[in-house]
Phi, psi and omega in degrees: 000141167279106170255137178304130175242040197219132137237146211316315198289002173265315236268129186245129182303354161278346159306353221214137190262345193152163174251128156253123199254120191284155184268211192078280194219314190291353194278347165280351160277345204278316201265039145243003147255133184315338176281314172293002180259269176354256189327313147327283168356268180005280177294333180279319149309332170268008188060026153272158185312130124302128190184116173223137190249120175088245180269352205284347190287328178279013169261350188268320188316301220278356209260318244042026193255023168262355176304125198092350195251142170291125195206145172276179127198215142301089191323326186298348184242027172257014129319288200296329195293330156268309149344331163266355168118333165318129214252058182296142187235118155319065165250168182278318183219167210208078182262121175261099167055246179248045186241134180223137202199146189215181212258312265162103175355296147310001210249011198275328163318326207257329181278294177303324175278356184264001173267304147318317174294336231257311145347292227270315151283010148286322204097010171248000000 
């Protein structure tokens, strides 16, 4: 297992190339802390990657920064995604500029090289 040696609460968005907002169960706690909304904020006014996989949408959904942007996610959460401004697309991955959204687990191969690109034509 990967443990951390970071806490949310050290963490400054100049640090950082960008956010992957994880699915499964946690992103409904991650996105009632204030700090991770914030930093999200962040990242999203500086065009750096945004990137969320599944359920991971609800954290962008709550930083408020999804309006108008084209997104993927978990169907279970494409209300909210649209109830937020959000532009859902039935896709494996979904790149808006510097917003990047997948469906699914299966959906990671297609995520990840679209995260690699996304790099990969910044430079970094």
């Amino acid at each position: 297992p990967c443990v951390s040696d970071a806490s949310i609460e050290e963490m400054e968005s100049d640090d950082f190339h960008g956010v992957l907002c994880p699915g499964g169960f946690m992103p409904d706690k991650l996105r009632r802390d204030a700090k991770v909304l914030s930093l999200v904020s962040e990242f999203a006014e500086q065009g750096k990657l945004v990137a969320a996989i599944c359920h991971g949408g609800w954290i962008p959904i709550s930083a408020k920064v999804y309006s108008g942007v084209r997104v993927t996610g978990s169907p279970g959460i494409k209300d909210d995604l649209e109830n937020a401004g959000a532009i859902w697309e039935d896709a494996a991955v979904v790149v808006d500029r510097h917003f990047i959204s997948s469906r699914k687990p299966d959906d990671l191969p297609d995520f990840c090289r679209a995260i690699i690109e996304f790099f990969r034509q910044i430079g970094t």
